[in-house]
C-alpha positions in Angstrom: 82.1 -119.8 -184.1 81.7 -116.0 -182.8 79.1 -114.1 -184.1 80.8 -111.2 -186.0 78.7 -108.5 -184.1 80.0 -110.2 -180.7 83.9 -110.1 -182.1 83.2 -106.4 -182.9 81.4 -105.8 -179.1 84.7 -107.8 -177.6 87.7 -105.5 -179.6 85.5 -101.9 -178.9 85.4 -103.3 -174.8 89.3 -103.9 -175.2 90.3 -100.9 -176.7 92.5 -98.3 -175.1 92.4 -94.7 -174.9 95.9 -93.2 -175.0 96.9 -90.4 -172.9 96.4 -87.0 -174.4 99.8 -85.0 -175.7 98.1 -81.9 -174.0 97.5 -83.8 -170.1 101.1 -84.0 -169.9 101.7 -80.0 -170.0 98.8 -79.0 -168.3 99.6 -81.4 -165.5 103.0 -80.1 -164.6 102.4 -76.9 -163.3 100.2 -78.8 -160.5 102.2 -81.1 -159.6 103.5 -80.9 -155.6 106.6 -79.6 -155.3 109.1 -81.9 -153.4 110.3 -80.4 -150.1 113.9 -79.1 -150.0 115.7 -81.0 -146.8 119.1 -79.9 -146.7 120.4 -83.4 -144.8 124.4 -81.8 -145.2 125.1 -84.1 -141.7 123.7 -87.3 -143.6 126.0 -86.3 -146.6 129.2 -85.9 -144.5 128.7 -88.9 -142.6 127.7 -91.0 -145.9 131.1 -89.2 -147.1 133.2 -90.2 -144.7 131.9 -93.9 -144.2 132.4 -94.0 -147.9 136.2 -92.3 -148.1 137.2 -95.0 -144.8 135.4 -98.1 -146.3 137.9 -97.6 -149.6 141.4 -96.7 -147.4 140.5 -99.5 -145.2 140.1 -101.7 -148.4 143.8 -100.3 -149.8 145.8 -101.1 -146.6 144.4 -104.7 -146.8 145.1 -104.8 -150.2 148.6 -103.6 -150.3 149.7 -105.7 -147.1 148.0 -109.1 -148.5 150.4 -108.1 -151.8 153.6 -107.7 -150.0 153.0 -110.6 -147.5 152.1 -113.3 -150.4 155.7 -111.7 -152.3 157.4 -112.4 -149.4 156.6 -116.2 -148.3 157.2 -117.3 -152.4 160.4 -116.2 -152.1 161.1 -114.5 -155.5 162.7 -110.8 -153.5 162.2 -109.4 -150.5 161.9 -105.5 -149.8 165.7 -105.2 -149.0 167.8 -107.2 -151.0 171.9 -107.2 -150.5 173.7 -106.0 -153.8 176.2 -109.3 -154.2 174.0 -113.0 -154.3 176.2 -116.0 -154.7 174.4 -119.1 -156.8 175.9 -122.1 -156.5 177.0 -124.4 -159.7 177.5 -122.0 -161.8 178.2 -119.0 -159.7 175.9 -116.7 -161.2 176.0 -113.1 -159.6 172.9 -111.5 -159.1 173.2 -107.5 -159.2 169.8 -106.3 -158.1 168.9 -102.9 -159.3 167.4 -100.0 -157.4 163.9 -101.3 -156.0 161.3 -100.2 -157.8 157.3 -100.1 -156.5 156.2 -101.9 -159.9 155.3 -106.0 -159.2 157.7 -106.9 -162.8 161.7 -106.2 -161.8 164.2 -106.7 -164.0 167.9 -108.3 -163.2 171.0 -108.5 -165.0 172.5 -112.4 -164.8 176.5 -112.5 -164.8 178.0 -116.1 -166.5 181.2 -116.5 -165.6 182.6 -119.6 -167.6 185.2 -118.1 -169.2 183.3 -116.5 -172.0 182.9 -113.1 -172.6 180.1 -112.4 -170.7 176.5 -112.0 -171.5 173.9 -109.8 -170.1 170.6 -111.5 -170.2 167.5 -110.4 -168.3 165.3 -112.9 -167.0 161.5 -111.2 -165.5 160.5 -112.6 -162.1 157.2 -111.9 -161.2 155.5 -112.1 -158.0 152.3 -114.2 -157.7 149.3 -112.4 -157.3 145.9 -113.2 -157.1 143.6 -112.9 -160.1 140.8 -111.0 -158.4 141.9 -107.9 -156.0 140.5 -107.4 -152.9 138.8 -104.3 -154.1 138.0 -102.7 -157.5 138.2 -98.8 -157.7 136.7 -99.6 -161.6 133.7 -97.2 -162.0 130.9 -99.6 -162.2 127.8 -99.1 -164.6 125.6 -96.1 -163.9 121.9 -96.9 -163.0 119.4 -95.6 -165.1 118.9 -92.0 -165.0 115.3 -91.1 -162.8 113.8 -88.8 -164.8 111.8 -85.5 -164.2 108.6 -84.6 -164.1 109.4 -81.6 -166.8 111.1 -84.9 -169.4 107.8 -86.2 -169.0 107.1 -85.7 -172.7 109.4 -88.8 -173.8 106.8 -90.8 -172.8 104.7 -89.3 -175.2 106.2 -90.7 -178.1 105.9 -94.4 -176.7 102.2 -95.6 -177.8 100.6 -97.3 -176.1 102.7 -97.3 -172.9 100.4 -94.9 -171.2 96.2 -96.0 -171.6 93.8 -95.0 -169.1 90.6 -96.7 -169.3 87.1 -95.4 -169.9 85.5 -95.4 -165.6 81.9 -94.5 -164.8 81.8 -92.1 -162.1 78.3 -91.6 -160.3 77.4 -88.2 -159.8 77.7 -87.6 -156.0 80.3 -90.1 -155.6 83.5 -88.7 -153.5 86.6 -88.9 -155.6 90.2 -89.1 -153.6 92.7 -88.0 -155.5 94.7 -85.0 -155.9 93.3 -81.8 -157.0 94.8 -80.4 -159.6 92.9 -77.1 -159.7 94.4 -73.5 -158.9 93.6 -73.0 -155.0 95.0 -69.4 -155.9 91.9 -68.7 -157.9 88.7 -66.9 -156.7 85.6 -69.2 -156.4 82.0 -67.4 -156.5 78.9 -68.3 -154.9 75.2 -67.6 -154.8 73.3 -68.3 -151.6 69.3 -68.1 -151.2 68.3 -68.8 -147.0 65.1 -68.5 -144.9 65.0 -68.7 -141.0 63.1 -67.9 -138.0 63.7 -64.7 -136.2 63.4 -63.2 -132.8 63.8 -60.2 -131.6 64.5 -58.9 -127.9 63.2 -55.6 -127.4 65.0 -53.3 -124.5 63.6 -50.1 -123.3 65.1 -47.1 -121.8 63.3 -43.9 -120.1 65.5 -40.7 -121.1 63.6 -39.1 -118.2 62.7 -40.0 -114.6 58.7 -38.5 -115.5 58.5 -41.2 -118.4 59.5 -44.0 -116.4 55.8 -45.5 -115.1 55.5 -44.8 -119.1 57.9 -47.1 -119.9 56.8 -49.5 -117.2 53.3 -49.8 -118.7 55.0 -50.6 -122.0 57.1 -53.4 -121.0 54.1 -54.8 -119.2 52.0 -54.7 -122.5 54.7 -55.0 -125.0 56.2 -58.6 -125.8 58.2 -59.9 -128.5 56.7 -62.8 -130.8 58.2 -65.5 -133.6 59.4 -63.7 -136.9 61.3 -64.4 -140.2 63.7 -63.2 -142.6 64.9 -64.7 -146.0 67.6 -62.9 -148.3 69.8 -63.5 -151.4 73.5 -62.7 -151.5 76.8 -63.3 -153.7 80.0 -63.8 -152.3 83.4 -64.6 -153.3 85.8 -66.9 -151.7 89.7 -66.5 -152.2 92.1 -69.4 -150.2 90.5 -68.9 -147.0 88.9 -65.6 -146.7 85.0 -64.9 -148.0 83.1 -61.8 -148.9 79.6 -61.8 -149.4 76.8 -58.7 -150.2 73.3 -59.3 -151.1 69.7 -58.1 -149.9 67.6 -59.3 -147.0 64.2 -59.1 -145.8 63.2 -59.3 -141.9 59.6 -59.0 -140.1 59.9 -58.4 -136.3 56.7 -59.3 -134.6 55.6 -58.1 -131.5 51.9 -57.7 -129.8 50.2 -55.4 -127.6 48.0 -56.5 -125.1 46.1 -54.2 -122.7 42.7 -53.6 -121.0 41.1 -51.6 -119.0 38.6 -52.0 -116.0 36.5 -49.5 -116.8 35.7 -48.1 -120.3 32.9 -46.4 -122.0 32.1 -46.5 -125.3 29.5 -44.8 -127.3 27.5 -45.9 -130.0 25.1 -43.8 -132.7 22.3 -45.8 -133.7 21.4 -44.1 -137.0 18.4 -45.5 -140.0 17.7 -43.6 -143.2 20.3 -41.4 -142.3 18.7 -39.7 -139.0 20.2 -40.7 -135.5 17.8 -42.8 -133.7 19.5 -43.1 -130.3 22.7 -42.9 -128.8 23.7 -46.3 -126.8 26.4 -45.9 -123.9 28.1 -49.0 -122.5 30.3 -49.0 -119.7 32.8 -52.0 -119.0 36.0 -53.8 -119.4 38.3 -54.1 -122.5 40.9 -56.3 -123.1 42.5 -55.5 -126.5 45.3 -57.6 -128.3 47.3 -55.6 -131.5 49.5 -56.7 -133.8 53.0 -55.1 -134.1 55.1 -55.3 -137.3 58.5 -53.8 -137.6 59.4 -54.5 -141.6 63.5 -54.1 -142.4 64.8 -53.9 -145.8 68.5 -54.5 -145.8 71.7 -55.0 -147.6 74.1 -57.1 -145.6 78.0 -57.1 -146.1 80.6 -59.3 -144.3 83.5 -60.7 -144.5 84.8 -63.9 -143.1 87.4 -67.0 -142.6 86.6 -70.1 -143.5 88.6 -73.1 -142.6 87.9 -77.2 -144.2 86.7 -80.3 -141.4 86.4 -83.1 -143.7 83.9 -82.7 -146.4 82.5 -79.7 -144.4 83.5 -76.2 -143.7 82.9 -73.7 -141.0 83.4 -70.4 -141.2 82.9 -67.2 -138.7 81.3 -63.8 -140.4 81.7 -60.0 -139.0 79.5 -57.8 -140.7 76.7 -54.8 -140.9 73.4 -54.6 -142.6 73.0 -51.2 -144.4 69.0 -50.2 -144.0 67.2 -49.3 -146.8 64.1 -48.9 -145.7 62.1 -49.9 -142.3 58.3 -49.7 -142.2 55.9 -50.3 -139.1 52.5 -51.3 -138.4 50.7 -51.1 -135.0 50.5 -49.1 -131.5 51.5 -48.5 -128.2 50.3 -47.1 -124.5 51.0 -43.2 -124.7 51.9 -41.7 -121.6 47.9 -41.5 -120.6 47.7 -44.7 -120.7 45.3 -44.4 -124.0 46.1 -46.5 -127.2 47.8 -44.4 -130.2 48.9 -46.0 -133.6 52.8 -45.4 -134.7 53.5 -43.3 -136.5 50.2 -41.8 -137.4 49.5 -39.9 -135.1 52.3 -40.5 -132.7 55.6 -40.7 -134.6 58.2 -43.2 -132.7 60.1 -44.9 -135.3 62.3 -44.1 -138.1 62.1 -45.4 -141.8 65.7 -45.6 -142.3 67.3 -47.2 -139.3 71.2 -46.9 -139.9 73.6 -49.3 -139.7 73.0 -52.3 -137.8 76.2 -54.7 -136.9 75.8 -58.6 -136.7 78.3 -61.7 -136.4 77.7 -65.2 -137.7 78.9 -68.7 -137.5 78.3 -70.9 -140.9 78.5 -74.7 -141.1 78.5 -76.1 -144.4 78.1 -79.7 -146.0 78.0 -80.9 -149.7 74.8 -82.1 -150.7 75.3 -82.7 -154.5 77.9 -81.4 -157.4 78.5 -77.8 -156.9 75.4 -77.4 -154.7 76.1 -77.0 -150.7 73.7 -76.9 -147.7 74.3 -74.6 -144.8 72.7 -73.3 -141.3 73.8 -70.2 -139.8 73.2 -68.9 -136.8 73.3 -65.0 -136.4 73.0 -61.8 -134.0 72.2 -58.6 -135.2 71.8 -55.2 -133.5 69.4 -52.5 -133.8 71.0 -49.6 -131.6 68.5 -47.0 -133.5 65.1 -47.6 -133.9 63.6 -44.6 -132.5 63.5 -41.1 -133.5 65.7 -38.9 -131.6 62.6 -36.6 -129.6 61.2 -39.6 -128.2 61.1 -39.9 -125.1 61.5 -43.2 -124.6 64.9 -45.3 -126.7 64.4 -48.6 -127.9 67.0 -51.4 -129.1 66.4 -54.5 -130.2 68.8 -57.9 -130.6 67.4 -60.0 -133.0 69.5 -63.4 -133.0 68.0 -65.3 -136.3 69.0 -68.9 -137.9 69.7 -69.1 -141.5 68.6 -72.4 -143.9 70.0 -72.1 -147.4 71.6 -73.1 -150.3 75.1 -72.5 -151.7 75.7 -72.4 -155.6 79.1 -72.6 -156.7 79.0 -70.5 -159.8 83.2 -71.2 -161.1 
């Protein structure tokens, strides 16, 4: 005998969840529409197979009829007016022919009596089953709509779903029901590595051995950025603003063959001595450009799979751009930027990039994405410098993707 705990366990695992009254309605308006083929060459063919099957099947019919009358003998299509009957010389006077299978004839007795009409009904044999019936047959069950869907409703218990555990992460195929016409939004946090190309130009033919020096002392090192931005996605075009933060690092490394240095030796405040050494120096400085950004693009975004790529056009609108370090002035002596020498500007302008994002689902409503970038710097310097700089700063993006709705 079952425990009465296990016969409660065994009717709770067998129960049923009917289907809401409410899924019906909200699932109609998703539903795929059915394409619209206009097949009118299918329907006239279909027509006219269907209007020469059924005069095929009434000349067979009608020529079967008359040729089975004809062999039994009962009338013939043309019959003569006078008939002579032998015994007792009955006169058969055949009315007009009619189309009908009954016809009816008068019978003449001629036995000296007054005479008699009698009618007698000859029928032709036919067979008990025609050839073809023209009777409507039985319609077939009516298919019903997707809108009528709400019949079903009121039968219980024809429509159960059952209770399925679903592990988070799991990929689901079936058809999505949710408004692609709506906007989604989007948070994305990145870091990457930056690095920056650094081109010089000499606005003068006297600065040139200037700018010479430079690029021989000058060189470009490893940086990064990282940033924050928001973004909205509507079918397959994306929009996306934020704030972003990007160190370009560069060194300065110089020295010279022969340089003299002077040094006070001073105790209790009194100058002791005065040492002078002569030799060469090899110096190494540290060059920080620092760019504070907002970036704005817009983009097209197009599904592979489970994964999207999309391509970005864009420009970053500078807030504010500090720097730290020095250069070679044009006597070849080391000066700090900008105090004294000014070279740079704080604000910086526009500067233009492009982008190419790849992005993969790495858990519900959470994405992973790399994006490799260019920007442009086409201002860095101030405009009485003598000598222009530009930079190209190609960078690769790691972040996240939150899908906010």
């Amino acid at each position: 005998m079952k425990h009465w705990l296990d016969e409660i366990k065994q009717r709770e695992l067998a129960k049923k969840a009917e289907v809401p009254s409410q899924l019906w309605q909200s699932l109609i308006p998703h539903l795929p529409k059915a394409k619209n083929k206009n097949n009118y060459w299918l329907i006239l063919l279909m027509s006219g197979i269907f209007v020469g099957g059924i005069g095929a099947a009434l000349m067979v019919y009608q020529n079967n009829s008359i040729s089975e009358i004809t062999a039994n003998g009962a009338y013939k299509n043309t019959v003569d007016k006078t008939e002579s009957v032998s015994g007792n010389s009955i006169e058969l006077e055949q009315s007009e022919v009619k189309n009908s299978i009954n016809t009816l004839k008068p019978i003449k007795y001629n036995n000296g009596n007054r005479m008699q009409k009698k009618t007698q009904e000859v029928t032709a044999p036919i067979e008990s089953t025609p050839l073809v019936s023209l009777e409507s047959q039985e319609q077939p069950n009516e298919i019903r709509r997707a809108d009528e869907v709400s019949t079903l409703e009121r039968k219980k218990g024809d429509l159960t779903f059952d209770k399925v555990k679903l592990n988070l992460g799991d990929p689901i195929d079936c058809y999505d029901f949710a408004n692609k016409k709506k906007p989604k939004y989007f948070l994305e946090i990145y870091v990457g590595p930056l690095y920056g190309f650094q081109r010089l130009k000499a606005s003068q033919a006297e600065v040139s051995e200037w700018k010479n020096r430079r690029e021989d002392t000058e060189s470009n090192r490893l940086s990064y950025l990282a940033g924050i931005r928001t973004g909205v996605m509507y079918r397959n075009l994306i929009f996306k603003v934020g704030f972003e933060y990007q160190q370009l690092y560069g060194q300065l490394n110089y020295e010279k063959s022969r340089d003299t240095q002077i040094i006070n030796v001073i105790q209790n405040n009194v100058l002791v001595r005065t040492d002078t050494i002569t030799g060469r120096t090899v110096a190494k400085i540290h060059n920080y450009h620092r760019v504070y950004q907002i970036p704005i693009s817009i983009g097209y975004t197009r599904r592979i799979n489970k994964n999207s790529i999309s391509l970005h056009l864009g420009a970053a609108f500078n807030l504010r751009t500090t720097h730290k370090g020095g250069i070679l002035d044009g006597n070849n002596a080391f000066q700090r930027f900008n105090e004294p020498l000014e070279v740079y500007k704080s604000r910086i302008g526009i500067s233009p990039f492009v982008s190419a994002q790849w992005t993969g689902k790495w858990k519900p409503r959470i994405n992973y994405f790399i994006e490799p970038s260019v920007q442009f710097y086409p201002k860095m310097n101030v405009s009485n410098f003598p000598i222009r700089e530009k930079n190209i700063s190609p960078n690769l993006k790691f972040g996240l993707q939150f899908l906010l709705r």
